[in-house]
C-alpha positions, 0 to 999 in steps of 0.5 A: 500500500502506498502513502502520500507524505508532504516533503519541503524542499527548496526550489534550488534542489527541486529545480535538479531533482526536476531536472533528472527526473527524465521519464520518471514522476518526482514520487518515483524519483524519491522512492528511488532514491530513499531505497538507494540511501537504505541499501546504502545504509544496510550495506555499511551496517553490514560491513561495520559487522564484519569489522567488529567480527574480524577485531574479535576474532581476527583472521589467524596465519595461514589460515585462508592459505588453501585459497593462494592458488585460486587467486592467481590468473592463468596466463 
């Protein structure tokens, strides 16, 4: 289900909102774009994780040796 939300703005950024819109109505526009910023902020939540997992339990030596030969190319 959809709701419509009131959104100020000023004219300048609406103006280059406009602008890029293309085929696309402003709701469309901001939809988008409020679902790229929540990708956005899902994906540096997630890495964020990693980060403390790999401070609490960092990688040990030798430990992803057995990966050496895939990560070369052949030629």
């Amino acid at each position: 289900m959809m709701k419509t939300i009131q959104v100020t703005i000023n004219e300048a950024l609406l103006d280059q909102i406009d602008d890029q819109c293309g085929s696309r109505n402003r709701s469309a526009f901001f939809r988008q774009a409020a679902e790229l910023l929540l990708k956005q902020a899902k994906i540096k939540q997630l890495e964020q994780q990693d980060i403390q997992g790999y401070k609490r339990q960092p990688i040990r030596p030798g430990e992803f040796d057995v990966w050496q030969a895939e990560q070369v190319w052949p030629e």
